[in-house]
N, C-alpha and C positions, 0 to 999 in steps of 0.2 A: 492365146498368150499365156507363159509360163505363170503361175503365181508367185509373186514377190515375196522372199521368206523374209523374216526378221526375227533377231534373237531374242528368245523372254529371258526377263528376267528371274526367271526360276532355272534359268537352264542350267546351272550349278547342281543343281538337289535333281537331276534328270541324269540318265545317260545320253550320252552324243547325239546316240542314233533314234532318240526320241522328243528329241528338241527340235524340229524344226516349226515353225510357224507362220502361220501369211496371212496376208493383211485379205478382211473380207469385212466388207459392210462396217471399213472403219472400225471396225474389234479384230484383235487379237485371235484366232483360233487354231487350239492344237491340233497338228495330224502327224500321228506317231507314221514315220516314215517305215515303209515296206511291210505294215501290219494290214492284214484283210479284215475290213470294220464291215459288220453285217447289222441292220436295224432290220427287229424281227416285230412285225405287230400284229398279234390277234387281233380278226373284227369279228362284229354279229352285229350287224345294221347300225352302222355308227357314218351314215352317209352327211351325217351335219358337221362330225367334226372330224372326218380323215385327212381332207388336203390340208388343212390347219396343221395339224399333225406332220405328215409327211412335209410342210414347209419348213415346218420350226427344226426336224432332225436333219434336215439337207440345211439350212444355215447354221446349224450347231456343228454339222459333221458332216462338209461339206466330198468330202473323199468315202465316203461309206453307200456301200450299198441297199436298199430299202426296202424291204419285200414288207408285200400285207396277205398273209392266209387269212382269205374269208372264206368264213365257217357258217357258209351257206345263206349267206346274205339276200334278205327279199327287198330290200331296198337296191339305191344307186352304188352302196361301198365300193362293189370293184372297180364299175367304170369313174367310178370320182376318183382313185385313187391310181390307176393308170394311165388318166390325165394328168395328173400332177408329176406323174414320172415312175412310180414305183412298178416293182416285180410284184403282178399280181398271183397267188396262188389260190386253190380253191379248196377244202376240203369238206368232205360230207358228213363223217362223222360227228356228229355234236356235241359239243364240250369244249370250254378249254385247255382242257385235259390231253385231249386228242387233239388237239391242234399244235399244241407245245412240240408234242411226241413227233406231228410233222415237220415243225420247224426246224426242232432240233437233228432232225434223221435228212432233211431236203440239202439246208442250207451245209454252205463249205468257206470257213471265215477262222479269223484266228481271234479275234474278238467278238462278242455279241452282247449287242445292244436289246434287252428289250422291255417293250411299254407295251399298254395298250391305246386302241385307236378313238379313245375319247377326250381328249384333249387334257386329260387333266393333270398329267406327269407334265413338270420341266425340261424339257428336249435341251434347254442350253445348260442342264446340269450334266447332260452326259459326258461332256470332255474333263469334267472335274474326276466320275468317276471315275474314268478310264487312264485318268492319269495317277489315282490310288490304287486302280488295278496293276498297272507296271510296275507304277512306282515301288511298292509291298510286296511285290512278285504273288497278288494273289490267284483264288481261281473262282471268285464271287463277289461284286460288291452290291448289296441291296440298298438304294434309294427311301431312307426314313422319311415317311409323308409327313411335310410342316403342312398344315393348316393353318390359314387363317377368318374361317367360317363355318360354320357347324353346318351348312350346304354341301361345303364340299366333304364335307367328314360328320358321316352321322352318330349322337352318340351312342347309339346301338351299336352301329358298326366296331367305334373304336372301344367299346367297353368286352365287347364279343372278340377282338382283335388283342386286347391285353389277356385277356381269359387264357385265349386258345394258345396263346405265346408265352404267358408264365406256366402252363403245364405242359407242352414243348418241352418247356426248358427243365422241367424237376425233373421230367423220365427222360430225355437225352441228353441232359448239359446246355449252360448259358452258351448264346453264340447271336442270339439275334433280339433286336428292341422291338422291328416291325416285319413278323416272321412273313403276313399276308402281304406286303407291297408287290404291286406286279412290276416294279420297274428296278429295273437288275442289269448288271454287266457282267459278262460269264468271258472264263477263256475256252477254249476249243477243247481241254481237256476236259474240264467239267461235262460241257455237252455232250462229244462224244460216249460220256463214262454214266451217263443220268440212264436209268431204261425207263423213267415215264411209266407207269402204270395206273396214274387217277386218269380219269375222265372228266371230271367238270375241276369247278373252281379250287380245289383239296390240291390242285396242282402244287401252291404257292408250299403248302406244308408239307410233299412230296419232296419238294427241291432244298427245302432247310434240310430236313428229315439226313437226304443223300449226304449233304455237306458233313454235317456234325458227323453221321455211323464212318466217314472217311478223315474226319477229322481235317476236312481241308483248308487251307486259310483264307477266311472272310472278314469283308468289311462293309462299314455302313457310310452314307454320306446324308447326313440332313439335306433335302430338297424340297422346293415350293411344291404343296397340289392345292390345285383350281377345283372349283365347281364342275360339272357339268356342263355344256349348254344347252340352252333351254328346247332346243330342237332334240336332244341326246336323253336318251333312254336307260337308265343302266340297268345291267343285267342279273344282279346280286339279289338273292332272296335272303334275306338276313336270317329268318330262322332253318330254311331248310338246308343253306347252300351254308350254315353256321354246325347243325348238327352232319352233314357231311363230313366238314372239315374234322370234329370233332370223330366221329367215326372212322376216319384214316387212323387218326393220330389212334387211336386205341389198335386197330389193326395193325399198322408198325410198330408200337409198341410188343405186341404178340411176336411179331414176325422177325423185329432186330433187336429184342429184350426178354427172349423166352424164359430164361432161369428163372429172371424177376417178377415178369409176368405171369405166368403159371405157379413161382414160387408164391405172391400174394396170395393165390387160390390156394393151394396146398394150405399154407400158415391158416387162411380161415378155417377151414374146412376141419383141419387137427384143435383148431381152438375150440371149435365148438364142438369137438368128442369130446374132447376135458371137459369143458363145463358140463357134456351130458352125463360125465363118467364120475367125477368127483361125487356124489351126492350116493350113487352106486356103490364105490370102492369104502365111502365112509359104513355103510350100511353095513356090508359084508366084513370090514375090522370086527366090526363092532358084533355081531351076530352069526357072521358067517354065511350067511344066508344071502341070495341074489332076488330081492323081491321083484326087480322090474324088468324084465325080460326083452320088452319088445323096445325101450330105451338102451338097454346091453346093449342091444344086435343092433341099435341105429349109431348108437356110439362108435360101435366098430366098425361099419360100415363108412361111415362119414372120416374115421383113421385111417382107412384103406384107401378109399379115394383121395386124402391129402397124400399120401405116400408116391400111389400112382403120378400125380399130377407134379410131384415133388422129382421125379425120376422122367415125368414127360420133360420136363422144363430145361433136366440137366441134359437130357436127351440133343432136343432140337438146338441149343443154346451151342454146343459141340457142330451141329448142321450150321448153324448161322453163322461159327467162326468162319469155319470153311468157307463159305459164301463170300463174306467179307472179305475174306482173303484174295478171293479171285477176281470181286472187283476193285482192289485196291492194287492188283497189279496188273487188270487194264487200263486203271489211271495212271498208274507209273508208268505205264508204256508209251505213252505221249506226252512228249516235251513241255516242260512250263512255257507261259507266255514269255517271258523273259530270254529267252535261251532262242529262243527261233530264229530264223537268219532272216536280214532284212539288206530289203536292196532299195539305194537311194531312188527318188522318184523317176 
């Protein structure tokens, strides 16, 4: 039987061709008509809480596709989650990292949905995203974890997650509140244009990272997260998978901040010839004389290397334009979400 559409009442603040809606489980739910919806979920032994999962995103989003990449699961993950209905995939690699990098490189959608498979994201916030993804013609919207339990949000975690996101933000520009959330709406641009190069959990600051160096428009949507359940395991090592995250971000910073980066090194390194040289230069006014020889030579030593490192920076900084440039016009070469053709159901 066809599903029965009815009009929302937002359909004003919408275009035409994104308003249709039909009645399910007695609620309202949106299905932006002739858009290919894809729900992408990393697992790694999360068999307690997958079908919960893949239920909640099939009555949120009921027209979307469902794929689970397990990431080499020793439990029941895949066949619990291929009962339930989903596209199982498998990948060997280990990491979130690499699994992203599959996801994004497998699947073929003009939206994507994604979470992970422990139950702890809101699957019925996703239609809210997705309809600030349209709506704003953006090509990200990140899911801001509301807590209401220090269970589900430890304070390690979240003091480690402000840390690591207000300095994000000083060396690339303000753009995000909860840079770590795994639960995110992406348009096809975005993914297509991402090349994925963490491997584990640094993913999440990988994917801010792209956005900001592209300058592209993003948005947040406060959403519930849950606990864990008590069968569920999670995967996060606070301090190591915390100085990871922290080790990306300094090697991006090197890698799409050269001048700066290198420039900081240089600025040291000349500061502390002054301070070695001042004390010398007074000497010799004053006498003529160069008493300390082997503080000279390091003085000048330590000004040669700021110079070098001063000229590395302006060097690669000229490399990483260029770069930039050419993924910013493989991002242009694929259409915004907005602009796509859509065919009635």
């Amino acid at each position: 039987m066809e599903p029965r559409y009815k009009e929302s009442p937002a359909r004003d603040s919408f275009p035409s061709t994104l308003a249709p809606y039909y009645q399910n489980n007695n609620e309202l739910v949106e299905r932006p008509a002739g858009y290919r919806l894809a729900v992408i979920l990393p697992c790694f032994n999360e068999e307690a809480a997958i079908e919960r999962v893949i239920t909640d995103f099939r009555d949120a989003l009921p027209g979307a596709a469902i794929y689970v990449f397990d990431n080499g699961s020793s439990d029941g993950t895949a066949d619990k989650a291929r009962k339930a209905g989903a596209i199982v995939r498998r990948v060997n690699l280990p990491g979130k990292g690499n699994v992203v990098r599959r996801m994004f490189a497998d699947v073929d959608a003009d939206i994507y949905i994604m979470a992970d498979g422990d139950a702890t994201y809101h699957a019925a916030s996703a239609p809210t995203m997705i309809r600030k993804l349209l709506r704003d013609n953006l090509d990200m919207v990140v899911g801001i974890r509301n807590h209401q339990s220090n269970e589900a949000y430890r304070r390690g975690h979240k003091s480690g997650n402000r840390l690591l996101t207000s300095t994000t933000t000083s060396i690339f520009g303000s753009g995000f509140t909860d840079m770590l959330s795994g639960y995110r709406v992406f348009s096809r641009r975005f993914v297509k244009s991402f090349p994925a190069m963490s491997q584990g959990f640094e993913i999440e600051t990988e994917l801010a990272i792209h956005a900001l160096e592209l300058r592209m428009p993003c948005g947040e949507v406060s959403t519930p997260y849950g606990a864990r359940l008590e069968e569920s395991e999670s995967k996060l090592r606070t301090y190591s998978d915390g100085f990871r995250i922290l080790k990306t971000i300094i090697k991006l910073f090197a890698m799409e901040r050269p001048f700066r980066f290198y420039g900081l090194i240089a600025f040291g390194f000349i500061l502390s010839a002054i301070i070695l040289a001042v004390p010398i230069v007074i000497t010799y006014l004053e006498t003529g004389m160069v008493p300390r020889f082997p503080t000279a030579i390091l003085s000048t030593g330590l000004a040669i290397t700021g110079a070098i490192g001063f000229i590395t920076g302006l060097i690669l900084e000229t490399v990483t334009v260029g770069r930039r440039e050419i993924k910013q016009l493989h991002y242009l070469s694929m259409p915004p979400v907005s602009s796509m053709s859509m065919n009635e159901d």
